[in-house]
N, C-alpha and C positions, 0 to 999 in steps of 0.2 A: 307423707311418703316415707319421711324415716320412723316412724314410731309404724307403720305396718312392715319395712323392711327387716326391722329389731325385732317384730315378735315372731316373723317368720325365721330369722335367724334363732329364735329362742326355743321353738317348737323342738328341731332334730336334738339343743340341749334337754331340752325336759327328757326327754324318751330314754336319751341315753342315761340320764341320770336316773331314772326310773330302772331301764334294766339292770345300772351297777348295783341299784338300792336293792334287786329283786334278787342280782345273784349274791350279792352281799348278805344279807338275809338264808338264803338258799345253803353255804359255805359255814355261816355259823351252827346251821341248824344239823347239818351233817357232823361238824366236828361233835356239837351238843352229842349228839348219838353215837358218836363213836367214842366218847371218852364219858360218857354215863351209862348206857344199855349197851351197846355191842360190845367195846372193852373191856369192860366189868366181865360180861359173858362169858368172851373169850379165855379172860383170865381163871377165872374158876375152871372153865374146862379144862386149860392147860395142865391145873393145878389135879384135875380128877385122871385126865389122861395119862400126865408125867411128862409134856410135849413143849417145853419152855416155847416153841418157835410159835406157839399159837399166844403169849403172851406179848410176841415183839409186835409195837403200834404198826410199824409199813407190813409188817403180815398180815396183820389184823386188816390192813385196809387192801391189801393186796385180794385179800380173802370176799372182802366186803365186795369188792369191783367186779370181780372173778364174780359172783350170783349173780349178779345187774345183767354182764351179758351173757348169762346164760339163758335170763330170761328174754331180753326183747331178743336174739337172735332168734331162738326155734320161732318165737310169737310172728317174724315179719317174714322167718327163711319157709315157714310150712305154706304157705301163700306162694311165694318163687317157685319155689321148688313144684307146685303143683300149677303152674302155670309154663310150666318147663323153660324158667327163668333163673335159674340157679347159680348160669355165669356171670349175671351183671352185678353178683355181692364181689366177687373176684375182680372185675372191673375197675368197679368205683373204688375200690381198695388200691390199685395201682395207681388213679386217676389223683385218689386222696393223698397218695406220697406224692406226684407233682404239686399237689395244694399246699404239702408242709414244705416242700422244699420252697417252694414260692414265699411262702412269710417268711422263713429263714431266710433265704437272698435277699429279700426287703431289708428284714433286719441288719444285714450284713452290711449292705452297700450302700443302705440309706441312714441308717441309724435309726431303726425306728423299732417299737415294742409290739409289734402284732402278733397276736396267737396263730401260731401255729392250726391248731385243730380250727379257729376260726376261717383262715384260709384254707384250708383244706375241705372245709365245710362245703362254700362258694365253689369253691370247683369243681366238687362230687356233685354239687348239683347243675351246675350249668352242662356239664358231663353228662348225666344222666338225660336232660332234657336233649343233646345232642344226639343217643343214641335214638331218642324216639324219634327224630326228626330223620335219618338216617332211616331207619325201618317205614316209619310211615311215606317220604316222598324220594328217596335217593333208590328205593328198591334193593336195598340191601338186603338178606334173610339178616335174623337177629343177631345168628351166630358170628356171621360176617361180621356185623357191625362193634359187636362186643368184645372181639379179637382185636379190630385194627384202631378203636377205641382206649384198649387195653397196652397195647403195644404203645400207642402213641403218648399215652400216660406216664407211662414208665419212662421214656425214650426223654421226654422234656424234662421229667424229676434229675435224670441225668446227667444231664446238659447243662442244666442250674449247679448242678455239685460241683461239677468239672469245671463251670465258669469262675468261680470262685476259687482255685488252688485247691479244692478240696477243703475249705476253710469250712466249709458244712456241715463236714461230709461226721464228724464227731458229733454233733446235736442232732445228726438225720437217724442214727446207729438204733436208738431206743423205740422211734416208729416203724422202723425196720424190721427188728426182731421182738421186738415191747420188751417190758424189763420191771421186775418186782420191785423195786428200788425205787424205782421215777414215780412211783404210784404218791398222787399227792392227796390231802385231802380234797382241792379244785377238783381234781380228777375224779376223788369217786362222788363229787356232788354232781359235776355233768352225768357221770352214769346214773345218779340217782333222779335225777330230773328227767333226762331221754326213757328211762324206763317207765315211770306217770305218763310222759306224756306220748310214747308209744303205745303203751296199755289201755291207755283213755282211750284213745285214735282208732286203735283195732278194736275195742270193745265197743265205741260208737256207731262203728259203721262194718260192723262185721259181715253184716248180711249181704249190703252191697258188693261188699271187696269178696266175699264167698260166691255169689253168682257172676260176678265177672271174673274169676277165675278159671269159671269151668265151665262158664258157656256167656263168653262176650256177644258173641249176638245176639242173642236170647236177653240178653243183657240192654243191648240196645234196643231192643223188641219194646221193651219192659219200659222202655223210655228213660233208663238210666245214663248219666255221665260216664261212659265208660272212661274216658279220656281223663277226667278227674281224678277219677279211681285209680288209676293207673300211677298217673301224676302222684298220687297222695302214698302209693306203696312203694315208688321211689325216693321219692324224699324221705321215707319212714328206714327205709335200706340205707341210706345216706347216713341218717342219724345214727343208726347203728353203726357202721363201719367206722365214722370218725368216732364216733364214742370210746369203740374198744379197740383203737391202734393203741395206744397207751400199754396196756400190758399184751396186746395180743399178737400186735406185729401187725404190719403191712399185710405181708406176702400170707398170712397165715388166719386175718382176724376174719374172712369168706368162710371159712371153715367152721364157724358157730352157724352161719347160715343154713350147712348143707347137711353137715354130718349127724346130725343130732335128728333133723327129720328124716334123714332115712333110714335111722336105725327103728324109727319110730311107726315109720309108714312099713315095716317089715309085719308089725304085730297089731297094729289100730287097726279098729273095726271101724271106726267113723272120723272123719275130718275135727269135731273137740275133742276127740280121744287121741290125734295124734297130736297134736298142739300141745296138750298137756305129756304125754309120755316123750315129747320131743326135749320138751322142759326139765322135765326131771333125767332124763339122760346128759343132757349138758349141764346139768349142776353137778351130776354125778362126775364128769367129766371137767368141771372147773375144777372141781374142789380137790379131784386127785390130782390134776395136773398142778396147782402148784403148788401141792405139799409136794408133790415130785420132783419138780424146779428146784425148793429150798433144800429138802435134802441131799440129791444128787449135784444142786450145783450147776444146773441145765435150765435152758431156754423155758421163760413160763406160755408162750406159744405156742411153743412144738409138740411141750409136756400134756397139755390139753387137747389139744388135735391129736397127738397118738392116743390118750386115754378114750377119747370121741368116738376114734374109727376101731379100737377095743367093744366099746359096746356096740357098733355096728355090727362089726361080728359074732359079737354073741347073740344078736335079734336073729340077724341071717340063718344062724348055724341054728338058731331054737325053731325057726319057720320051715325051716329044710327037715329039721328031724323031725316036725309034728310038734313040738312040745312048747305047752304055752305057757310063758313066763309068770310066775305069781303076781306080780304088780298086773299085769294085764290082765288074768282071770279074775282079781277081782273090783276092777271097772266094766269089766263086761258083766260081770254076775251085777253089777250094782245098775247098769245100764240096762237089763234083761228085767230085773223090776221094778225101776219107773215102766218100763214099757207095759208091764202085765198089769202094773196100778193105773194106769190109763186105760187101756183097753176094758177094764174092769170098773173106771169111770163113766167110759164110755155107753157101758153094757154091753160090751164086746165081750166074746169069749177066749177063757185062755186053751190056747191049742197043746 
């Protein structure tokens, strides 16, 4: 009886020791790349440009973080967004600062060392699972539920601050508004870990998560898991949001989810055409925002949401004037000749 009580006590050790082993590994391999290929990189360039600040290491990794979510947000927000789901990145983001405040008060009150982003993790997602329980049998519309879900997120993150003398409320500041500075290496190995295994996850199951997007009954016609599906681009929004509170901010990291697809969906002609121009408009929009941050001195959050909703504007104003932006003439001109090299495989004729 105790030699099988010991090995059950030993299993949850191995596991854990297993994923310290994995992110352990995972953190040296990041630094290996930032202090032999990307900082090398960087530094050359800086040296080509004249731009010392692209030589300093927390820029460099500042920089490094800033692509990661440029990429998994348009990848999980084009999905939302076309499932006119756009407010629960906003959600979970408020829900996520009751999750940091929560292992901070542990830590406070208890003495204890839990991560932050790991509790905030756990309750983005028990969060998220509550919202669909609310839509599916409480008969709330979505919006309802995303609202008083959201509020009530924020309203406990609060509560926690305020029970504590505000003793928090200085370690809550950088999730809050994120912050170039706090950018760790840890920090950009989770972003670089969450973006594989976002990218895996949508690229495995794309087609599923494509038809239950845009016609869930059809979907279940089809004899699909819609419920799964669903399940599985929450949890992937989840990952996101805690990923990129770190530099993005709380109130502000929803905003890779949103902005970047719809500057995107102004000019796409097909669902991977806008996934991809979603992408490159929010890289376009990391990368200025926080050289904007380090020069001016300003929020690296705010600096990337304004640069965001700058190229939104200019898609809007190019689609209102007629006129199609060169990145996008030519994926279309590249997508117009697969199509005529098919049709031409086909024996089809070009029209």
């Amino acid at each position: 009886m105790m030699q099988s009580s010991s090995l059950d006590a030993g299993v949850p050790f191995d596991e854990v020791t297993a994923v310290l082993w994995i992110g352990g590994i995972l953190i040296d391999g990041v630094e290996w790349f930032l202090d032999h290929i990307f900082g090398p990189g960087m530094d050359v360039l800086a040296d080509l440009l004249g731009t010392p600040m692209l030589g300093y290491p927390y820029m460099q990794r500042a920089y490094l973080a800033a692509v990661c979510i440029a990429v998994i947000g348009p990848i999980v927000g084009t999905f939302l967004v076309h499932r006119e789901m756009a407010m629960i990145g906003d959600t979970l983001a408020h829900t996520a600062f009751a999750g940091v405040a929560v292992g901070l008060f542990l830590n406070s009150a208890l003495s204890l060392t839990l991560s932050p982003l790991l509790t905030a993790f756990v309750v983005a997602v028990v969060t998220a699972l509550l919202v669909e329980l609310l839509v599916e049998h409480a008969g709330a519309y979505s919006d309802t539920s995303l609202a008083i879900v959201l509020t009530g997120g924020f309203a406990v993150g609060s509560i926690l601050i305020t029970a504590t003398d505000g003793g928090i409320a200085v370690g809550i500041d950088a999730y809050l508004f994120g912050s170039l500075a706090t950018v760790s290496t840890e920090n950009v190995g989770i972003l670089v870990l969450m973006s594989v295994i976002v990218g895996s996850l949508v690229t495995l199951a794309y087609r599923p998560l494509l038809y239950v997007t845009f016609d869930a009954t059809a979907a279940r016609a089809a004899r699909l898991n819609v419920r799964l599906y669903k399940r599985l681009m929450v949890v992937l929004t989840v990952l996101v949001v805690v990923s990129a509170m770190q530099i993005m901010g709380v109130i502000l990291v929803a905003a890779m989810l949103v902005v970047p697809v719809a500057a995107a969906a102004q000019v796409a002609k097909s669902f991977k055409q806008s996934i991809l121009l979603a992408i490159l408009a929010a890289e376009f929009a990391a990368i200025a925002g926080v050289t904007l941050s380090y020069v001016y001195g300003i929020a690296a959050g705010g600096s990337i949401v304004v640069a965001a909703i700058a190229v939104y504007a200019v898609a809007l104003s190019s689609r209102k004037l007629g006129y199609r932006l060169p990145i996008v003439q030519r994926f279309s001109d590249r997508q117009s000749k697969h199509h005529r090299k098919e049709l031409e495989v086909d024996g089809g004729k070009r029209e």
